[in-house]
VMD Tcl script that draws the C-alpha trace (Angstrom):
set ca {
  {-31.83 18.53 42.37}
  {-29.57 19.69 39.77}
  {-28.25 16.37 37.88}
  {-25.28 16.92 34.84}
  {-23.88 14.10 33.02}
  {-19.88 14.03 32.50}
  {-17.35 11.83 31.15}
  {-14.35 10.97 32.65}
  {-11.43 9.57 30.50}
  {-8.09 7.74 31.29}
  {-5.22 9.88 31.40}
  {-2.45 9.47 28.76}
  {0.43 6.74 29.76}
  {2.99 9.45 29.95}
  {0.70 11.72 32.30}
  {1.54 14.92 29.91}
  {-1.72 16.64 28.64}
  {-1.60 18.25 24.67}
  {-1.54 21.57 24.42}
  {-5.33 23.02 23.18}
  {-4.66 24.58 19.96}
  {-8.10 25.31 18.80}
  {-11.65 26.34 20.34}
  {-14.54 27.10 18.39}
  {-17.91 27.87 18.97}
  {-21.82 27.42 17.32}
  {-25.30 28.43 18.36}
  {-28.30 25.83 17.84}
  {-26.88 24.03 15.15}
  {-23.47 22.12 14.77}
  {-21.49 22.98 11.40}
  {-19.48 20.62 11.91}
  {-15.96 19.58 13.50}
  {-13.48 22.57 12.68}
  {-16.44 24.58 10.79}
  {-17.62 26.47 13.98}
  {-17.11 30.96 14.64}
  {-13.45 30.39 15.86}
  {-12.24 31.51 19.10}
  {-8.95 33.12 19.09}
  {-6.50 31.55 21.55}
  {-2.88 30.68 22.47}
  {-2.08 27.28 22.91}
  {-1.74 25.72 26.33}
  {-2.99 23.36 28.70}
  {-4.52 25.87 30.63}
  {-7.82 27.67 29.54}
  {-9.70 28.03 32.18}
  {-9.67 31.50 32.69}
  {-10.23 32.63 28.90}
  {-13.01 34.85 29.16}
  {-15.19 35.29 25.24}
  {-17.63 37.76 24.48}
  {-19.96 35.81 21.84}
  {-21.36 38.59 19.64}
  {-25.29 38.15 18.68}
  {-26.64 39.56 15.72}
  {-29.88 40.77 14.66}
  {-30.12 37.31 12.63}
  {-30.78 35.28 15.88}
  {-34.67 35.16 16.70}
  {-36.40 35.80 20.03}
  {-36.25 32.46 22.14}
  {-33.93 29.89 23.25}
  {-30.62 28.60 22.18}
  {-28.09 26.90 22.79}
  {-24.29 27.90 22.52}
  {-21.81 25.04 22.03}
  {-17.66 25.42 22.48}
  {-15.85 22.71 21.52}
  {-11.81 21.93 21.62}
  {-8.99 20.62 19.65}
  {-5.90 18.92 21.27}
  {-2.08 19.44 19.41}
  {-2.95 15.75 18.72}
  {-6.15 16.51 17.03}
  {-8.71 15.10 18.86}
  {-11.51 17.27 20.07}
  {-13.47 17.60 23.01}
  {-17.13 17.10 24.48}
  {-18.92 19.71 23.38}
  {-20.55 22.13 25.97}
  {-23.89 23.25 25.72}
  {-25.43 26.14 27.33}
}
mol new
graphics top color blue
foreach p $ca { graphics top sphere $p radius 0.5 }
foreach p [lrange $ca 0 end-1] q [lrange $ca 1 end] { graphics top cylinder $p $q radius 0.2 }
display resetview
């Protein structure tokens, strides 16, 4: 059994979604909102086919970590992060 927690929010009033303007992302430890690598993008709704290469340096140890890619709305509110 796999088991993965999400959130589901209420959808705005007037049913129109804010374009994404931003994505960044972080590995292991969280810089903080809007201090992450940045991920170049054009603004939409839509990013769901945005494929990223992440490069990894020399600098990152043998072992696990975790990447984390956040979002920012036109309205400035940010998403969930995801961690993998």
């Amino acid at each position: 059994t796999i088991i993965r927690p999400f959130w589901k929010d209420a959808l705005p009033s007037v049913n129109v979604l804010p374009n994404i303007v931003k994505l960044e992302y972080f590995i292991d430890n969280d810089p903080g909102f809007d201090l992450g690598t940045n991920i170049s993008i054009t603004a939409g709704t839509n990013i769901n086919s945005l494929n990223v290469a992440i490069p990894l340096d020399n600098s990152l140890v043998t072992g696990w970590h975790n990447l984390t890619i956040r979002a920012k709305d036109a309205n400035g509110n940010w998403s969930t992060v995801v961690i993998r």
